[in-house]
N, C-alpha and C positions, 0 to 999 in steps of 0.2 A: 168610204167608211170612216167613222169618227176613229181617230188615235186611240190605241189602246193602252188605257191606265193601268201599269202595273203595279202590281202589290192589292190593288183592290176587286172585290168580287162582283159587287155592281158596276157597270159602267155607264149607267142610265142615273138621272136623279129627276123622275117624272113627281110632277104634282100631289100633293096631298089629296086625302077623298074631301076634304074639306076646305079646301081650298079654291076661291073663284080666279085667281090668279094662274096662269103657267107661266113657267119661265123654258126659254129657249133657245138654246145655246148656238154658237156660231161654231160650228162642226168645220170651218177654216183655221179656228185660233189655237195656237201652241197648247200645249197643257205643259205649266209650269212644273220640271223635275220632275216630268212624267206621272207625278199624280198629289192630290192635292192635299195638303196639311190637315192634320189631325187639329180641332180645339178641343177645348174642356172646359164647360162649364158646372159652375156649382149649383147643385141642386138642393133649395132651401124646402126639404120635403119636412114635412111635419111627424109624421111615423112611420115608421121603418117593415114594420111585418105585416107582411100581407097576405089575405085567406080566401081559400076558395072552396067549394065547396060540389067541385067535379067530381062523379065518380070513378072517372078513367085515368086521376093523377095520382098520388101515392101519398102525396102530401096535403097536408089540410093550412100548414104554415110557412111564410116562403119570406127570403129575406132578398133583393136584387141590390147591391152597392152600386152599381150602372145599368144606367138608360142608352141603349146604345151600345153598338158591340163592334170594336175595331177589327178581329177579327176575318169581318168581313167575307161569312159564310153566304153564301147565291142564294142559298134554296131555303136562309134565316123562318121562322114563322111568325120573329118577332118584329121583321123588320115595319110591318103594318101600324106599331105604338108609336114610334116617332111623328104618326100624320097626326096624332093626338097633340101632338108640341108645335103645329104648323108646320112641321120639318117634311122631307120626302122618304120613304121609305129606301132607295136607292144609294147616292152616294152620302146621304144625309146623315143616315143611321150609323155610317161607321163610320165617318169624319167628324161628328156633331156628339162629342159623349158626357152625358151629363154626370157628373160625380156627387155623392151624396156622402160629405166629407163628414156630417154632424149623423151617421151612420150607427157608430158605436155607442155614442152617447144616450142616443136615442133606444137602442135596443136594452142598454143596464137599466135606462127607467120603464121600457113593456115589460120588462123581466119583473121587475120589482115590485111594479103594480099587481093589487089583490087580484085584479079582471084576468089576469096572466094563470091557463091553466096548462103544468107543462106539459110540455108534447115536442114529436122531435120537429125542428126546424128547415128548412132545405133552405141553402145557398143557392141562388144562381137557378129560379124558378122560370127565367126569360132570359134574361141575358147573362153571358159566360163574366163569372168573379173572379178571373184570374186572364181577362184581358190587357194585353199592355198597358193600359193602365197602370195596373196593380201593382206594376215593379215601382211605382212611383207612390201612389198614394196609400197603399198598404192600407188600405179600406178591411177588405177581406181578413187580413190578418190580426185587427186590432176587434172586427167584430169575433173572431173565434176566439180572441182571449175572454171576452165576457162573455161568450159561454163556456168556457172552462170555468169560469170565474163560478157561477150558477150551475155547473153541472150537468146544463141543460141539453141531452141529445142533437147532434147536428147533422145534416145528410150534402154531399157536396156534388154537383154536378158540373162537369169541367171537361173541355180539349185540350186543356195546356200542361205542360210539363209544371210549369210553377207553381202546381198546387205541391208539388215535393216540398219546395222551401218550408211549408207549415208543419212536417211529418212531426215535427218535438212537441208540438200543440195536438195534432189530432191523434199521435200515440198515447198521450197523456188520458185524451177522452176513450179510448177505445180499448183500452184496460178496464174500464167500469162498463161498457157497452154504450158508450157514448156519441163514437163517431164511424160513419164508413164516406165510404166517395162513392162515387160513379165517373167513368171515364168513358167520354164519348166518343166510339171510333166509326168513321164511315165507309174507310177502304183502307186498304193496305199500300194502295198505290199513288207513291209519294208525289210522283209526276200528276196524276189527278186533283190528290191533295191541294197542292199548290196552287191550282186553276181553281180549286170550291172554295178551298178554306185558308184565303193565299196569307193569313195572319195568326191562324191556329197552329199550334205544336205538328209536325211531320210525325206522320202516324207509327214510324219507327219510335219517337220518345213517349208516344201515347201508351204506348206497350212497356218502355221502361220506367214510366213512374206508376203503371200498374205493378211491377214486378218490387220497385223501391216501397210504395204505401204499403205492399202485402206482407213483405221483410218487416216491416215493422210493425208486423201486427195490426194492421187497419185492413177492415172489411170494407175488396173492392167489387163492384160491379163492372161489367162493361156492358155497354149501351149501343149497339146500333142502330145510329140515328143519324139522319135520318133513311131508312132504305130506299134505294131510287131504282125502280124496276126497268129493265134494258142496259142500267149503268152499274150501279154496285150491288143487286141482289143476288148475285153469282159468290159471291164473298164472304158472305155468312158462315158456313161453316167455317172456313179460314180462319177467319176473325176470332170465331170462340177458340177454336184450338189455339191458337199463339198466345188470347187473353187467359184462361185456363192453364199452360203452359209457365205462365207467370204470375199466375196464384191468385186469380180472379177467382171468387164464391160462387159469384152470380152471372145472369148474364138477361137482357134485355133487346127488343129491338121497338123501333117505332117507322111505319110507313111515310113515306114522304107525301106533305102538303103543304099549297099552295096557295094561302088566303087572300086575298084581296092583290095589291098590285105586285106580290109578289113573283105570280103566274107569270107578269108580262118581262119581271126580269132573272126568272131561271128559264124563261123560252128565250130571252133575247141573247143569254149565256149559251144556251145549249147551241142556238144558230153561229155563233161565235165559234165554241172549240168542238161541237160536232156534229156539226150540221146534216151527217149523212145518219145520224140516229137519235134525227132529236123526234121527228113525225113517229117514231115508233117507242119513245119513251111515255113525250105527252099523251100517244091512244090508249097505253097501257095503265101510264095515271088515271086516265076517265074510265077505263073502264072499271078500276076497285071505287070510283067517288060517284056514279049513278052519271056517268056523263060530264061531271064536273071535275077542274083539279084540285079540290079541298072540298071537304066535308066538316059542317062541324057540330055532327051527331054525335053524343057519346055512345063510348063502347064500339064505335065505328069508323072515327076519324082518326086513330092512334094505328089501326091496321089496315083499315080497307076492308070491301068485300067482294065478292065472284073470287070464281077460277083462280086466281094469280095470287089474290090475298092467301086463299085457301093453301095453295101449294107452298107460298112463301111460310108459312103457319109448319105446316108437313117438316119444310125444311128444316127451321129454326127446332121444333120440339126433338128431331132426330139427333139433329147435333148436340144440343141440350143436356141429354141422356148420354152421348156417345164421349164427350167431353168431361163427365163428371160434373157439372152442377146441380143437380138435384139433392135436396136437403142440406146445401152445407150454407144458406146465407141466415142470418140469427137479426130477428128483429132490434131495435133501438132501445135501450132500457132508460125509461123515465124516472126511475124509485131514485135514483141520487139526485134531484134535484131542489137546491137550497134555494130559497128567496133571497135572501140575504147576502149571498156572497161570503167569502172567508173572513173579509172583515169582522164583520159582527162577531161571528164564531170565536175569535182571537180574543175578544173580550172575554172569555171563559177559561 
């Protein structure tokens, strides 16, 4: 068996779908420092917001500061974009992170432009914006000032504790109705944590910068994502009582899927740290995907269907109710949104 890279969640870096090349590793050779260095490249992207037009997402406008998510979550859905860059979805995606450092600049001139009708925005519509990265290039940070700047609604989706750092930015927007988060938790159990999400915040701090963003007046969500049937869909209820517990509004889940080469490295994870339940994890993924482990029908591929979906559905709407979130999460409010910025205003 190949040396086990620690710190990171893929330990495969299989070929691109578009790639006539493989590359194949000599499963004798050392792995230097146990696992391989991060780079960063800049990413000379031309604009910044990107829109979609799914009916199963929440969002119609999405902002990503990185390509590529250090992170380094198994069971990622995004890890599939990186084949788009020549890259491998596997160790590629989380050592290979592109940075889109002309980020901010680029969103105060879509803000400015007449084509710009506003609407709230989501951070982090693929890849997590407060990956280690972030403590460095403060990408994330300098785009939420110019939407303060604009007034422009923002919605944050995050694992990490360091979305706290920004609380004097997003409490600023969240007194006009301007900003909430979403905090994405999987399991409760740290020891698993480590092995999924070996670069994401320990699900202990995921819960206290739920309880810090809510103290300050910022409407949060918590998100179970992704749920893994046989592994952490036992959890659920858990999960909302402790997130509720610490002044969560809302609450969320999303089925786990497995697109493209992803399949072969949360099977090759799962043969790894649990091999005596991975053939009854995978039967229960195909059984909600028609046979398949990913689906990607709307309205279908966010929860699954059969038996299992159905009960997971059961579960979640009891807890739900039993927890207290019904009726307390308050839409995005658009009406304070300036083209212009303070600037201009100042002139008066």
């Amino acid at each position: 068996m190949k040396p086990y890279i620690k710190g990171r969640g893929s330990q495969e870096n299989p070929a691109g779908r578009f790639e006539r090349i493989d590359f194949v590793a000599d499963e004798d050779a050392p792995v230097a420092d146990g696992a391989p260095r991060t780079v960063y490249y800049r990413d000379r992207t031309k604009t910044i917001i990107s829109y979609n037009q799914s009916p199963d997402v929440s969002f119609d406008a999405s902002i990503n500061p990185y390509r590529g998510c250090e992170h380094g979550c198994v069971y990622c859905y995004a890890r599939p974009t990186h084949e788009y860059l020549g890259l491998s979805a596997g160790l590629d995606f989380e050592t290979k992170i592109f940075v889109k450092q002309n980020a901010p600049e680029l969103l105060r001139k879509e803000l400015r432009s007449a084509k710009w009708a506003p609407k709230p925005i989501a951070i982090s519509g693929v890849t997590d914006c407060y990956q280690p990265a972030e403590k460095h290039f403060q990408i994330t940070r300098k785009c939420l000032e110019v939407l303060r700047e604009f007034q422009n609604p923002v919605g944050i989706i995050t694992k990490h504790y360091l979305v706290t750092r920004d609380i004097d930015i997003l409490s600023d927007m969240a007194r006009i109705g301007c900003a909430s988060v979403v905090i994405s938790v999987t399991t409760l159990d740290g020891e698993l944590s480590r092995k999924m999400e070996p670069r994401a915040s320990q699900p202990e701090y995921r819960l206290r910068a739920i309880a810090r963003l809510a103290d300050a007046g910022i409407p949060v969500t918590v998100l179970i994502a992704p749920v893994i049937p046989g592994l952490t869909d036992h959890e659920i209820p858990e999960i909302m009582k402790e997130a509720s517990s610490r002044g969560a509004v809302d609450a969320g889940y999303v089925m786990l899927r497995l697109p493209y080469g992803v399949a072969d490295i949360f099977s090759e994870w799962l043969g790894r740290h649990y091999p005596d339940r991975k053939k009854k994890i995978l039967r229960r993924i195909e059984s909600m995907r028609d046979g398949n482990l990913s689906s990607s029908e709307y309205r279908v591929r966010m929860k699954g269907k059969g038996i299992f979906a159905e009960q997971t559905e059961r579960i979640f709407r009891v807890a739900y109710g039993k927890f207290g979130f019904g009726g307390r999460k308050v839409p995005l409010d658009v009406s304070h949104f300036r083209r212009d910025g303070p600037a201009q205003l100042e002139l008066f």
